[in-house]
TILO-455205 format. One record per residue (C-alpha): residue number from 0; residue in three letters; x, y, z. Coordinates in steps of 0.02 Angstrom, whole numbers, plus 32768, in hexadecimal, padded with zeros to 4 digits. Layout:
NUM;ALA;X;Y;Z
...
This chain:
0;UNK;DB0F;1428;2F06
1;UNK;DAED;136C;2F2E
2;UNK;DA72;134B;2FCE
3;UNK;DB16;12EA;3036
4;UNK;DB68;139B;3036
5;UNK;DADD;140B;3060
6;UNK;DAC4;137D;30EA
7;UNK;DB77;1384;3112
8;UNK;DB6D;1444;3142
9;UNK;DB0A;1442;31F2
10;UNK;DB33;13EC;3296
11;UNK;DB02;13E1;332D
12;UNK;DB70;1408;33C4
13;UNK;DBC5;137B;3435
14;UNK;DBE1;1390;34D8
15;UNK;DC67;140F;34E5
16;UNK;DBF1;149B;34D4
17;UNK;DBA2;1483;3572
18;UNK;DC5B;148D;35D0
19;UNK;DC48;1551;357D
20;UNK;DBAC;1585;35B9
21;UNK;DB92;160A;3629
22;UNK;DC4E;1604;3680
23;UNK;DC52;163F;35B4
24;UNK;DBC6;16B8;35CB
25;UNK;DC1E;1700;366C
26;UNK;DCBA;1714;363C
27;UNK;DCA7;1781;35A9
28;UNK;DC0F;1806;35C5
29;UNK;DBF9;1867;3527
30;UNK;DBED;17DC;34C7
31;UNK;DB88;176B;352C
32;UNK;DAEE;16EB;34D4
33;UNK;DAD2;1690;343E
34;UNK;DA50;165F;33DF
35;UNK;D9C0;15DB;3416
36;UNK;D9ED;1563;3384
37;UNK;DAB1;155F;33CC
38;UNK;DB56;1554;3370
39;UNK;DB06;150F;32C5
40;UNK;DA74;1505;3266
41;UNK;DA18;1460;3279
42;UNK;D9A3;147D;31E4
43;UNK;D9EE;13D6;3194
44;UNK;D9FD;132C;31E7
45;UNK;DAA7;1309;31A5
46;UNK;DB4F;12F9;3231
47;UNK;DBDC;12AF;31C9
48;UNK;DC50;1310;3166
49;UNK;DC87;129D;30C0
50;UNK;DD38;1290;3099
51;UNK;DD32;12B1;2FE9
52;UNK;DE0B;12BE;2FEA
53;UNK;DE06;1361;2FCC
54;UNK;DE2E;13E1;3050
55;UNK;DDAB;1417;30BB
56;UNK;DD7D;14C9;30E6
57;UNK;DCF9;14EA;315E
58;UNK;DCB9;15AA;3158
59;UNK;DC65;15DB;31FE
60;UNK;DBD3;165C;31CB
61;UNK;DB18;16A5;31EE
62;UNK;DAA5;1640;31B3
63;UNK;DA60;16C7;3130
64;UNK;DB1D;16BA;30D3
65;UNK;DB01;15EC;30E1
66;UNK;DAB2;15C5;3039
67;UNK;DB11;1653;2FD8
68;UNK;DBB0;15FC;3018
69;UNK;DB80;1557;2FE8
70;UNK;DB65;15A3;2F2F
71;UNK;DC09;15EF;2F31
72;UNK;DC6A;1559;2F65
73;UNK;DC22;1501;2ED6
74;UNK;DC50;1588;2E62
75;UNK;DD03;158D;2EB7
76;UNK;DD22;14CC;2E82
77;UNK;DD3B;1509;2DBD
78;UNK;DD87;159A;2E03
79;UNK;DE55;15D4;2DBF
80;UNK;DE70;15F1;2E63
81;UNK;DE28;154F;2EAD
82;UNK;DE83;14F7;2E10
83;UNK;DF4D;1540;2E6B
84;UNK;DF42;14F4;2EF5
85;UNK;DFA1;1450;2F09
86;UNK;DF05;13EA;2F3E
87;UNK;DE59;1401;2F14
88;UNK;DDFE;145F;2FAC
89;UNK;DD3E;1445;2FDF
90;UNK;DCDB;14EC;3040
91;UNK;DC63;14B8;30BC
92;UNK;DBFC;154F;3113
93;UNK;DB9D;1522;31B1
94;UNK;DB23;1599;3204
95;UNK;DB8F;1601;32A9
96;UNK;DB33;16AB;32DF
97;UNK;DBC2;1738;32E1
98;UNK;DBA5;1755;33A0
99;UNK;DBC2;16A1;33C3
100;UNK;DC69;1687;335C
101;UNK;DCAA;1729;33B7
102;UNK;DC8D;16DE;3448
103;UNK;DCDF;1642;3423
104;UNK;DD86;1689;33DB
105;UNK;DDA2;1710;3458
106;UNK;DD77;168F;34F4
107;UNK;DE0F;161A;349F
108;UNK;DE33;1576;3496
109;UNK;DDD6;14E7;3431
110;UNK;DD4B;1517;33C9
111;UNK;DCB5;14C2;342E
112;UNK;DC86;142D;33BA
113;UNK;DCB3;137E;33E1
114;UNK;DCE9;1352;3329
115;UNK;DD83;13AE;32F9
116;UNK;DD59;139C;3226
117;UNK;DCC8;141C;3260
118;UNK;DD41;14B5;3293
119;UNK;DD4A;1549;322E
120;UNK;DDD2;1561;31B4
121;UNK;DD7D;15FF;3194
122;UNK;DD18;168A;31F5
123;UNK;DC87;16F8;3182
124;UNK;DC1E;176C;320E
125;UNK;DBAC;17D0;31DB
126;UNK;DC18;1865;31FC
127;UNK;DCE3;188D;3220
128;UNK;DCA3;18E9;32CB
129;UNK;DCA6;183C;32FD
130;UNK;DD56;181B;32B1
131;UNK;DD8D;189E;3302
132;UNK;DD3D;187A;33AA
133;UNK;DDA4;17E8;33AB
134;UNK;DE47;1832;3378
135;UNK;DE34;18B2;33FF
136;UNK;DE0B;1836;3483
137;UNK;DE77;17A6;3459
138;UNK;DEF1;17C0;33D2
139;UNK;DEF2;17ED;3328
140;UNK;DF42;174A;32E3
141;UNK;DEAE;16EA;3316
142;UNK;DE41;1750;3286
143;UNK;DED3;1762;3201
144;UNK;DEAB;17DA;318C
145;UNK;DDDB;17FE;3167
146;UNK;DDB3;1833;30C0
147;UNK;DD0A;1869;3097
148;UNK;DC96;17F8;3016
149;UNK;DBFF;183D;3003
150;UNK;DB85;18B8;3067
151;UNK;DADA;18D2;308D
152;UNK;DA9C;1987;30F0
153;UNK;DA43;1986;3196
154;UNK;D98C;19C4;317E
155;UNK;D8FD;19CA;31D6
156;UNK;D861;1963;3174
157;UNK;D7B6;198C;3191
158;UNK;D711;1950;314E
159;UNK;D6FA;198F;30B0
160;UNK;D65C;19E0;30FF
161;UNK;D6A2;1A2D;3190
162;UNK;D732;1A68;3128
163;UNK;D6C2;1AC6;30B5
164;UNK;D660;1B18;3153
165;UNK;D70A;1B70;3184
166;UNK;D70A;1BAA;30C0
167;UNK;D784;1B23;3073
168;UNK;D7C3;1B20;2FED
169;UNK;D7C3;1BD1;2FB5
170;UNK;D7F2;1C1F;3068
171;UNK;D8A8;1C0F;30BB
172;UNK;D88E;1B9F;3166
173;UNK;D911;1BB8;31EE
174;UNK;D93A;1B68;3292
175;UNK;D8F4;1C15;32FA
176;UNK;D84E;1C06;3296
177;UNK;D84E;1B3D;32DB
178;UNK;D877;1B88;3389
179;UNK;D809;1C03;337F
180;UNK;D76F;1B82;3366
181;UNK;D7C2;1B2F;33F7
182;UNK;D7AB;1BBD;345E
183;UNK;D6FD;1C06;343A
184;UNK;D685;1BAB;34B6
185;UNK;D605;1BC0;3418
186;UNK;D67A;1B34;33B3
187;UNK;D634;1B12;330B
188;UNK;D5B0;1B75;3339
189;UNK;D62B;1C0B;331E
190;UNK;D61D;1BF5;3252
191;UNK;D570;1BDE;3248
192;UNK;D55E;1B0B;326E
193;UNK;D524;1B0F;3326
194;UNK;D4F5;1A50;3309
195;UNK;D58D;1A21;32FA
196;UNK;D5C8;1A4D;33BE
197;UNK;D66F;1A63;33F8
198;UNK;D70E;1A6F;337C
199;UNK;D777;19C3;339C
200;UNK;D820;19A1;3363
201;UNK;D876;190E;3367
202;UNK;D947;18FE;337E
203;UNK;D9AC;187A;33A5
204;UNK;DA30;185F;3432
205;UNK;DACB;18D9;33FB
206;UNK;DB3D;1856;347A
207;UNK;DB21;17C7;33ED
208;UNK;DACB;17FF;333A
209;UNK;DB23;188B;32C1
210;UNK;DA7B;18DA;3299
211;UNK;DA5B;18FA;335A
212;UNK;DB0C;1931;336B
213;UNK;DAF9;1998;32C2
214;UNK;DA4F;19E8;3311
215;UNK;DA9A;1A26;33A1
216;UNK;DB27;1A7D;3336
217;UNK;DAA6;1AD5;32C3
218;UNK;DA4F;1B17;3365
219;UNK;DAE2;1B66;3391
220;UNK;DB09;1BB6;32F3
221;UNK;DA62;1BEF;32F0
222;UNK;DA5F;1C5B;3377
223;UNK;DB0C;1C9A;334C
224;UNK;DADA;1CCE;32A1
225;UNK;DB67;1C82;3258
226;UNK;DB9E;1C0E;31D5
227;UNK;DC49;1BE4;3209
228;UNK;DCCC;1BFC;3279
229;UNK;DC50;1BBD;3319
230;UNK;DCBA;1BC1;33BB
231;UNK;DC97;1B95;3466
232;UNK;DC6A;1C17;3494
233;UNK;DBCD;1C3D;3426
234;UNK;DB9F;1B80;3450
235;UNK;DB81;1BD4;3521
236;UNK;DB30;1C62;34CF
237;UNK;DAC1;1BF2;3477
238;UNK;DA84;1BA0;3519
239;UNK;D9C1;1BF6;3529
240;UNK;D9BB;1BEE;3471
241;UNK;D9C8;1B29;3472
242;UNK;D972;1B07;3509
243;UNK;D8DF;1B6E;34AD
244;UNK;D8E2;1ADC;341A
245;UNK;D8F8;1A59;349E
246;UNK;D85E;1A6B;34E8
247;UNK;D7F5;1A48;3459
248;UNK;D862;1990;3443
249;UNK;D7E1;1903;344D
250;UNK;D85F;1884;3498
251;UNK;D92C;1868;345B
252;UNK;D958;17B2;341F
253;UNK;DA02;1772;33CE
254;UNK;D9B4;1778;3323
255;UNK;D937;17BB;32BD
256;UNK;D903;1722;327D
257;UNK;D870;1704;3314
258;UNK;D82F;179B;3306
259;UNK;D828;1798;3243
260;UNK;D7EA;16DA;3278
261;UNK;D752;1726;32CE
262;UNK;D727;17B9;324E
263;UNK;D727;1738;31C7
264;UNK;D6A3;16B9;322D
265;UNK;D648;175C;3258
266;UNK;D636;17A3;31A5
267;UNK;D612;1701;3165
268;UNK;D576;16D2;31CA
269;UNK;D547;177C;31AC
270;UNK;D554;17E8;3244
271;UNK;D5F0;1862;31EC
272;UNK;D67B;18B7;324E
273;UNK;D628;1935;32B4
274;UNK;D60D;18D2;3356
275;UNK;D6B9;188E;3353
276;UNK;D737;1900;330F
277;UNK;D740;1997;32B5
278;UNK;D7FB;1991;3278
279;UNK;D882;191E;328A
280;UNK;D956;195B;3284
281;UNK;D982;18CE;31EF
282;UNK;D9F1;18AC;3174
283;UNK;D9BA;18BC;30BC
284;UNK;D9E2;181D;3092
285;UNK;D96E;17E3;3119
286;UNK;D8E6;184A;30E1
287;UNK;D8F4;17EA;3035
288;UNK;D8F8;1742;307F
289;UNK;D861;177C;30E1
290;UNK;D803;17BD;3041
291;UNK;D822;172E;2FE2
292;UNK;D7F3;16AF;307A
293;UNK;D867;1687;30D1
294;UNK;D84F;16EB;3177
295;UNK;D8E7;16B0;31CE
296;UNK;D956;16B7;315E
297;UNK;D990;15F1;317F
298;UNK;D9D1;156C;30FB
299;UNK;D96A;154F;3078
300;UNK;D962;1491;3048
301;UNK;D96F;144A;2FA8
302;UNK;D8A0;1441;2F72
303;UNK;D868;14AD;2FE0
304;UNK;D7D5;151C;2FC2
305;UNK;D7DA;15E8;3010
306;UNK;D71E;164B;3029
307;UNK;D74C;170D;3026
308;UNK;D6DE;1747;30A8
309;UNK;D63D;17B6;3081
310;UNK;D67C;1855;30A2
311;UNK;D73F;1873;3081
312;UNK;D7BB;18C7;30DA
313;UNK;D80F;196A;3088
314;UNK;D8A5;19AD;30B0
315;UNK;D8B8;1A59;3101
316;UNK;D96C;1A99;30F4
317;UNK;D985;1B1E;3172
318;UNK;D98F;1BC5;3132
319;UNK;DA2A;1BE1;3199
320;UNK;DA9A;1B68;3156
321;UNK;DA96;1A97;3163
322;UNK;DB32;1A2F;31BB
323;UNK;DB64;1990;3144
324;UNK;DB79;18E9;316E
325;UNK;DC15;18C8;3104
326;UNK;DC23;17FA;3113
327;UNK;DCE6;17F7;312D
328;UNK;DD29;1741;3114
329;UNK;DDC4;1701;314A
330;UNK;DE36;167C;316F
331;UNK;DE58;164F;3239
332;UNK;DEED;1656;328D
333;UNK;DEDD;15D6;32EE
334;UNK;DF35;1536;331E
335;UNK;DEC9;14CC;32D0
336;UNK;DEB7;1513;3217
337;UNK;DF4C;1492;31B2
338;UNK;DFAF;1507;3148
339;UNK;DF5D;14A2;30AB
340;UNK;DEBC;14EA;30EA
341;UNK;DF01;1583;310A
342;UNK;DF3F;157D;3040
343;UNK;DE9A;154F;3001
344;UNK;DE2F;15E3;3081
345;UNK;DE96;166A;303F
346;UNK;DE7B;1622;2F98
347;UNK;DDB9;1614;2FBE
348;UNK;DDD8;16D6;2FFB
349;UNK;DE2B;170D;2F5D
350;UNK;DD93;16C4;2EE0
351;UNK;DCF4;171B;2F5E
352;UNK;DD58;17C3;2F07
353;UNK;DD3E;177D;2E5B
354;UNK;DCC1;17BD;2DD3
355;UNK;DC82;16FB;2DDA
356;UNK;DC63;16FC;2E93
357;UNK;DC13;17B3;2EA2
358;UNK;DB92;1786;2E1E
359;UNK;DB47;16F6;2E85
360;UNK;DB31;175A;2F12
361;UNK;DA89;17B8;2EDF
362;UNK;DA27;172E;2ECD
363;UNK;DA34;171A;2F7B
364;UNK;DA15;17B5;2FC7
365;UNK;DAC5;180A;2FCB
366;UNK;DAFE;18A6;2F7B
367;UNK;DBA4;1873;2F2C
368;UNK;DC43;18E0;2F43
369;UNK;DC68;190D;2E87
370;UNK;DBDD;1971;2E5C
371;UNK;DBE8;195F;2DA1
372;UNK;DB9D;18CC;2DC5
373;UNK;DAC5;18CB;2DB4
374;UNK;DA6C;18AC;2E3C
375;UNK;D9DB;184A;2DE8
376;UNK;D909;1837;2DF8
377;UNK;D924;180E;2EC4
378;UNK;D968;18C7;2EDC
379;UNK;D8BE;1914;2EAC
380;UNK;D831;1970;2F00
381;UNK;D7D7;18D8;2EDE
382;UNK;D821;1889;2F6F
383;UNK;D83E;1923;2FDB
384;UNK;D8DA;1968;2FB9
385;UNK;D927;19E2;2F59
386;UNK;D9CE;19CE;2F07
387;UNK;DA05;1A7E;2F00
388;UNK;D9F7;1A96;2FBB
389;UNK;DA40;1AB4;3039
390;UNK;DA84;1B68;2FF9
391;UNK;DAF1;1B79;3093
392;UNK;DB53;1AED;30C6
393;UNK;DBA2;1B03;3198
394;UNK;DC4A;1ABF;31B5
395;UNK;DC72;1A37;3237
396;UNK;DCAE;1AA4;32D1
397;UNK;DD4B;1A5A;3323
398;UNK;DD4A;19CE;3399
399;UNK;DD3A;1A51;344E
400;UNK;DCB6;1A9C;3408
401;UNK;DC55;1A04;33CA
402;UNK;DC7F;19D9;3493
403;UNK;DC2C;1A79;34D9
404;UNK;DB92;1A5A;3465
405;UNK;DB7B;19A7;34BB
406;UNK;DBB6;19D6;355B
407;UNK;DB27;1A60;355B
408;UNK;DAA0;19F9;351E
409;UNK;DAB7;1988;35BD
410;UNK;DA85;1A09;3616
411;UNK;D9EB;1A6F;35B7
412;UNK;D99E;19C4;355D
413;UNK;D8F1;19C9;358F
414;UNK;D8EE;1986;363D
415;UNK;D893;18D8;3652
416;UNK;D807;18A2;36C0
417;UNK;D813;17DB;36BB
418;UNK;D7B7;1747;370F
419;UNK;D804;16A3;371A
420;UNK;D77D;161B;371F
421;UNK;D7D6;156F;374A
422;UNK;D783;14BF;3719
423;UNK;D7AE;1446;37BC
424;UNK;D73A;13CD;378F
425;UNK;D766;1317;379C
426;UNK;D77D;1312;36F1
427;UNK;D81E;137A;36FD
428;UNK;D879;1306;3761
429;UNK;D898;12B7;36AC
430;UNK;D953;129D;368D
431;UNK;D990;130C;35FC
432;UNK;DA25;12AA;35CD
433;UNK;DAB1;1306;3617
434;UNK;DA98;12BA;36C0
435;UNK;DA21;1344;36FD
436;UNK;D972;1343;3701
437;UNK;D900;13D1;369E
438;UNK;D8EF;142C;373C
439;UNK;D9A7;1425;375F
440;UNK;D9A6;1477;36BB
441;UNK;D91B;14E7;36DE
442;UNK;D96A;152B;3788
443;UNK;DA15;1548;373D
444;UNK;D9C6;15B1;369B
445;UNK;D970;1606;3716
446;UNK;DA03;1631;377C
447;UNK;DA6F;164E;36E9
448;UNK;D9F5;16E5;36C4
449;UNK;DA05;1757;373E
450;UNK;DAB6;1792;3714
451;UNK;DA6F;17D6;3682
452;UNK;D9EB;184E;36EA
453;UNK;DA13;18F5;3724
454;UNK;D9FB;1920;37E6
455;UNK;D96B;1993;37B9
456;UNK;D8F5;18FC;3736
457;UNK;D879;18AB;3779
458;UNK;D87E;17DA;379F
459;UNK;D80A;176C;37E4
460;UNK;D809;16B0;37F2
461;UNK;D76F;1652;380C
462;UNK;D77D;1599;37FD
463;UNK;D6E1;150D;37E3
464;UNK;D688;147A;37F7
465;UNK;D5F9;1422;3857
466;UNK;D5D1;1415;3916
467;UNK;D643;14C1;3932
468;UNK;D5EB;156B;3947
469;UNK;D629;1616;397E
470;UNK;D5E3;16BF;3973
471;UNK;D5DD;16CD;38C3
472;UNK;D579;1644;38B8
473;UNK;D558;157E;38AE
474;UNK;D5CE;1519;386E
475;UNK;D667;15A3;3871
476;UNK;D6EB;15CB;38E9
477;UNK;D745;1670;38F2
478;UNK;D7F2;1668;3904
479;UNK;D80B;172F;38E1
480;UNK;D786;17AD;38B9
481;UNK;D7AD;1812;380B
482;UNK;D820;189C;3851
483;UNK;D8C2;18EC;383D
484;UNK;D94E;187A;383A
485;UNK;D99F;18E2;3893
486;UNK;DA39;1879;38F5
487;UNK;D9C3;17EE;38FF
488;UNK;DA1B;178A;3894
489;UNK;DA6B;170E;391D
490;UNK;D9BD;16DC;3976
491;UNK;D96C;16CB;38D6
492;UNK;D9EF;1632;38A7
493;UNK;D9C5;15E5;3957
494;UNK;D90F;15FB;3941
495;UNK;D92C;15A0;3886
496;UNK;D98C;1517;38DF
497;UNK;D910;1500;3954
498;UNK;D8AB;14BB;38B6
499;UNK;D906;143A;38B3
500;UNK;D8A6;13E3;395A
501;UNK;D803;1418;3925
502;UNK;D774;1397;390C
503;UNK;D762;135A;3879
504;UNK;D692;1358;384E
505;UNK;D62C;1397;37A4
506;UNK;D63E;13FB;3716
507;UNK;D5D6;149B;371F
508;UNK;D63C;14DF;368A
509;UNK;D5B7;1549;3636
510;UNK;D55D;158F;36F5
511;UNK;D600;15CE;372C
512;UNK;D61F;1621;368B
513;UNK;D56E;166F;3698
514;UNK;D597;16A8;3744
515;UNK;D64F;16F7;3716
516;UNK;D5F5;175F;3684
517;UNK;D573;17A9;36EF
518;UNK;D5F9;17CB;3771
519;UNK;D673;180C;36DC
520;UNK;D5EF;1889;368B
521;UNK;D5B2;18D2;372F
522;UNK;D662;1922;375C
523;UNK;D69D;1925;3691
524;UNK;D6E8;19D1;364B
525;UNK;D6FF;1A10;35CB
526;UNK;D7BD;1A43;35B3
527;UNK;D7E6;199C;35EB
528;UNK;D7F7;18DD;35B7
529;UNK;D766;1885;3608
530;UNK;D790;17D3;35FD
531;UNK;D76D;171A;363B
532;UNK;D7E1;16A2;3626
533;UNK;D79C;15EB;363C
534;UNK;D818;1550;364D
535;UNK;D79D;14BC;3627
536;UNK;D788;1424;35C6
537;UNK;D6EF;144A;35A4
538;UNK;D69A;13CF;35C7
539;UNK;D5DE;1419;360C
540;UNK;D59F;138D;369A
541;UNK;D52F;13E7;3706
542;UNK;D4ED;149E;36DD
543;UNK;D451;14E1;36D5
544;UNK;D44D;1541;365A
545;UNK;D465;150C;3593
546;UNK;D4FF;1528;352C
547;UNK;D479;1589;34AC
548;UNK;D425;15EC;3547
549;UNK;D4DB;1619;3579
550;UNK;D520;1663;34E1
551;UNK;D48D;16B8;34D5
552;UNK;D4C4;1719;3561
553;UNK;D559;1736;3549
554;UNK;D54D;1766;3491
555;UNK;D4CD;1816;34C9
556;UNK;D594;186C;34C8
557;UNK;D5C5;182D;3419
558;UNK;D542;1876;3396
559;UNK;D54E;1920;3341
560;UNK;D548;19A4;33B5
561;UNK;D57D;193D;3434
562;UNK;D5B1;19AE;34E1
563;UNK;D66A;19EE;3509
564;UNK;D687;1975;358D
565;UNK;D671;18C1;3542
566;UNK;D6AB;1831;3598
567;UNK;D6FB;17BA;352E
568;UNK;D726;16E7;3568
569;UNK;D7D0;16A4;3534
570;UNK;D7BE;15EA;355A
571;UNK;D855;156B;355E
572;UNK;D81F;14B4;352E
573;UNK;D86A;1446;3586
574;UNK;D894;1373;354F
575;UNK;D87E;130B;34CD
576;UNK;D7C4;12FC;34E6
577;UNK;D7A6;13B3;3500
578;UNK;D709;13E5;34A4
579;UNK;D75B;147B;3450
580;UNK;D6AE;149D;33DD
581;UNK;D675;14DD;348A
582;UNK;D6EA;1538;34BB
583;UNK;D6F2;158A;3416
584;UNK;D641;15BE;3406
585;UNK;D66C;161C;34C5
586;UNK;D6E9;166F;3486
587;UNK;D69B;16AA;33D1
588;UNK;D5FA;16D3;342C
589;UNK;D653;175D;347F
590;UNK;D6E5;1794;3403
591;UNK;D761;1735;346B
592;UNK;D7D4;169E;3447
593;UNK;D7EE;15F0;3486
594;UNK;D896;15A5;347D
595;UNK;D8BE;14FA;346C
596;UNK;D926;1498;34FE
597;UNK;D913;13F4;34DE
598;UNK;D9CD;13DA;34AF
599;UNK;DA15;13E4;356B
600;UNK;DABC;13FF;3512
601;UNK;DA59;14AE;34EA
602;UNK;DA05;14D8;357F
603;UNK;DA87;154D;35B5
604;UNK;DA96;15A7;3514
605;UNK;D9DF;159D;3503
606;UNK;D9C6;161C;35A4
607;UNK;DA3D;1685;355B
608;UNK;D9E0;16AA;34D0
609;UNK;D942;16C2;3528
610;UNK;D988;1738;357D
611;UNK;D9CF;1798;34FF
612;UNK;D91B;17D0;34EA
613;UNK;D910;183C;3589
C-alpha cells in the first residue's frame, strides 16, 4: 500500500462536530460518549483524499479492523468481483469507534465531517448489536443488510502470572469464580497470593464499546446458567449477581486500549499487573495486538517497530460460554452513498466472503468465518491464546434484552466518588480557537458531566490558583464539598459560572493536586470509584512541592498490594501549549488517564469520554 493512501485514511474533524456535542449526548442516553481521540484516528498527518478516478468507498470501522481493511482493499483491486463493476472502485477505511457511528446514524442527518468525500459508503462495527441498535431506533434502511466478516470472542486476559495462580491453563475459569474473587474481602489473598491485594477488573462503558456491552451480557447469562435463549427477565434476576462483579471494576472507559495503554507502560518498566489490574473484558484480537506490542490496538505505520511487553497477556475464555464480536459490514442507506458506490460496497461485501479475503484475516488478529481455513503461528499459546477455545459460544440476545442489560448497568455500575479540580489561573483565559477561552471550555465539560451522575455519586468541585484560600486550604476555593449529587445539579452550574469572574492569579497546579489526594484518600472506599479529575494546562507556576515529591505521593496506592480504595487522577490537558508529559506522569502514577483537549473542536467529546470512566 503506497504511504499517500495510508495517509489518505485519517482526518481530523471540522467544525460540524462541535454543533453535535452534548445536545448529541442528551438526546440519545444509552448510547451516549465517544472516544477521547474523536470521530477518526489521527495517527497519520495526512487530510486530503486523492482522486485517483476511480470510485471512492470510505468504510467507517474500529480502529483494530483499520489495517486489516487496508490489506483487503488492496487485495480487492485484482479481485473478479472488483474487475464487474463498470468503473474501477478504491476502499478507504478510517478509524470510527462502533458507539460513536451508532450515535451518528440513529441521531440523523449529515454525518458530522466538514468534507463530504470523507462519509462512509460503508459501516463495519465491531458487532451487529450495534446494527441492530440502529435499525431499532431509526430504521432499518439506514443499515441495509449486515453480513458478518470475521469474528473474534470476548475474553477476559490476565497476566500470564496471575492467570496461572487461579490454575490456568489446565482448570476451567468462569465468570462466578471472577466474582467470587470480587467478593472475598481476602482478594488474591483467597488463592494463596496475599501480595497481590484486591482482585481488579477492568470493563469498558457497555453505552459505547461491544466488549463492555458483550460483558454485561455474559454476566447475565452467568447467573442464569444458560447458554441461550437469555430473556429479560433473567437479565433482572441477574441484578446482585452483576453488581457483585461490578464492584471489583477499577474504573470503565470507552475502550480498552488505555487501560491495556497503562498495563503495557507498567510491565515494561517492570512493576507487572498486580497494582493495576488483575483482568481486563477484551477482545482476542486485542489481546494479540497487545502481546505482540501494540497495546492499543491503533494503526500501525509503515516502518514501525512493536516491543511485546515483559509479561503477556493470556486469554481466559469463560467456562460458561464466550459472546462473539462478529464484524458485520455493510453498505449505508443513506442519502449520500451514489448508487456507483453503492455497486462497488456490495461488491467490496461480496469478496470479505471469499477464500482470498478470509485468509488475510489471521495475520491480523481475526478468526476468519470459513473455518477450513488455518489460523496460523499468531493463534498460538505463544501469544496467549488458544485456537480451539471458546468451547461454548453465547448467542447475541435480541435487541430488548441487550436494552435491559444496559438499562440495568446504569443503575448497579459501581457508584463514583469524584473531585473536580478546576485550573482558573490566568493562563486559562487563553483563547482556544472556537471563540471561547480554556476555561469557557473547562466550565462547560464540567457542566456537561453531571448528567451522567446518579443522584446517590459523589461530586465535588474545587477550583485553583494563587491569592484565594478556603477551608481546604491555600490557594483553593470550594465551590461544593465531595457529596451526593443529590438534586444539586442546578447550583452546581451557577457555582461553575461563577468561575467565570474569578481572579485570575498563579498556577499552583501540582499543591492543589496534593491537597485533593489527601482529601480523596481520607473519605475513599472501597466499592467505589475514587477519582480526581483535573482540568489544567499544566503548566506548574507556583507550588511548593516538586512534580517528583508529588507523584511520590500519590503513587503509595499504585504498587502491588496496593489497598481497595485507590484514588486514581484523570487529567484533561488543555491548549496548544499544554504540557501533556505532566499530566501524563499524574495520571500513570496513579493508574488513571489524562485526555487530551487541546483540539477545542474536541473538548466536548473529550468530557464525554472521561466520563465514561465513572
Amino acid at each position: 500500500m503506497s504511504q499517500q493512501r495510508r495517509g489518505n485514511r485519517t482526518t481530523t474533524l471540522g467544525r460540524r462536530l462541535r454543533g453535535w456535542g452534548i445536545a448529541a449526548l442528551a438526546s440519545i442516553v444509552v448510547l451516549s460518549g465517544c472516544s477521547a481521540s474523536g470521530l477518526v484516528d489521527e495517527s497519520s498527518t495526512g487530510t486530503d483524499w486523492a482522486d485517483d478516478g476511480c470510485t471512492s468507498v470510505v468504510v467507517a470501522t474500529s480502529s483494530e479492523k483499520v489495517n486489516m481493511l487496508d490489506a483487503l482493499a488492496d487485495a480487492f483491486k485484482d479481485s473478479s468481483e472488483a474487475k464487474s463493476l463498470k468503473t474501477c472502485a478504491t476502499v478507504r477505511p478510517i478509524n470510527v469507534t462502533s458507539g460513536d457511528a451508532t450515535r451518528y446514524l440513529t441521531a440523523g442527518g449529515d454525518w458530522p465531517d466538514d468534507d463530504t468525500r470523507r462519509w462512509p459508503t460503508m459501516w463495519s462495527p465491531a458487532s451487529t448489536v450495534w446494527t441492530s441498535r440502529v435499525a431499532a431506533a431509526a430504521s432499518p434502511a439506514i443499515v441495509g443488510e449486515p453480513k458478518s466478516f470475521t469474528h473474534t470472542p470476548v475474553v477476559f486476559g490476565m497476566p500470564e502470572t496471575m492467570a496461572k495462580a487461579l490454575g490456568w491453563p489446565n482448570k476451567d475459569i468462569g465468570i462466578p469464580d471472577l466474582a467470587k474473587l470480587c467478593q472475598d474481602p481476602a482478594g488474591w489473598g483467597s488463592v494463596g497470593k496475599p501480595v497481590w491485594g484486591a482482585f481488579k477488573i477492568s470493563k469498558t462503558n457497555p453505552n459505547t464499546s461491544t466488549t463492555g456491552l458483550s460483558a454485561i451480557l455474559m454476566q447475565s447469562y452467568a447467573a442464569a446458567d444458560k447458554t441461550a435463549d437469555l430473556t429479560t427477565a433473567d437479565v433482572a434476576a441477574a441484578a446482585d449477581f452483576s453488581r457483585v462483579f461490578e464492584e471489583c471494576v477499577i474504573h470503565y472507559g470507552d475502550t480498552t486500549g488505555k487501560v491495556l495503554n497503562t498495563l503495557y507502560k507498567g510491565t515494561q518498566n517492570g512493576t507487572g499487573g498486580s497494582g493495576y489490574v488483575s483482568a481486563i473484558a477484551l477482545e482476542e484480537t486485542s489481546l494479540l495486538n497487545y502481546n505482540q506490542g501494540n497495546a492499543d490496538s491503533h494503526t500501525v505505520e509503515p516502518g514501525e517497530t512493536l516491543t511485546p511487553p515483559k509479561e503477556k497477556l493470556v486469554a481466559v475464555y469463560p467456562s460458561g460460554g464466550s459472546m462473539w464480536s462478529d464484524n458485520p459490514i455493510t453498505v449505508l442507506g443513506t442519502s449520500w452513498v451514489t448508487p456507483e458506490q453503492r455497486a462497488a460496497g456490495e461488491a467490496f461485501a461480496e469478496f470479505l466472503q471469499t477464500e482470498t479475503a478470509q485468509r488475510i484475516l489471521p495475520k491480523f488478529g481475526f478468526r476468519p468465518l470459513d473455518e477450513s481455513i488455518p489460523l496460523g503461528d499468531l493463534f498460538t499459546a505463544a501469544y496467549g491464546v488458544d485456537p480451539a477455545k471458546p468451547t461454548v459460544s453465547l448467542p447475541q440476545p435480541a435487541v430488548d434484552v441487550v436494552s435491559a442489560a444496559i438499562d440495568q448497568w446504569t443503575t448497579i455500575r459501581k457508584p463514583s466518588s469524584v473531585l473536580e479540580l478546576i485550573d482558573i489561573s490566568g493562563s486559562m483565559d487563553e483563547p482556544i480557537g472556537d471563540g471561547r477561552s480554556r476555561l469557557d471550555g473547562a466550565i462547560e465539560g464540567a457542566q456537561s458531566t453531571l448528567g451522567h451522575f446518579r443522584s446517590t455519586d459523589e461530586v465535588g468541585v474545587w477550583a485553583f490558583t494563587t491569592g484565594v484560600s478556603s477551608d481546604v486550604g491555600n490557594g483553593i476555593v470550594e465551590l461544593r464539598d465531595v457529596e451526593p449529587l443529590a438534586d444539586a445539579k442546578e447550583s452546581i452550574n451557577t457555582s461553575l459560572d461563577d468561575l467565570r469572574y474569578a481572579q485570575r492569579n498563579g498556577t499552583p497546579l501540582y499543591d492543589a493536586i496534593a491537597t485533593a489526594y489527601d482529601e480523596m484518600r481520607s473519605r475513599a472506599e472501597p466499592g467505589r470509584i475514587n477519582a480526581i479529575v483535573v482540568l489544567s494546562d499544566g503548566e506548574d507556576t507556583d507550588s511548593s512541592i516538586s512534580l517528583d515529591s508529588l507523584i511520590a505521593k500519590i503513587r503509595q496506592d499504585s504498587g502491588e498490594g496496593s489497598g481497595a480504595a485507590p484514588v486514581r487522577i484523570f487529567p484533561i490537558a488543555y491548549g496548544n501549549s499544554a504540557d501533556t508529559s505532566v499530566l501524563q506522569r499524574i495520571a500513570e502514577a496513579t493508574g488513571g488517564q489524562w485526555f487530551d483537549a487541546s483540539d477545542s473542536a474536541k473538548i466536548d467529546l473529550v468530557f464525554a469520554s472521561v466520563i465514561n470512566n465513572f
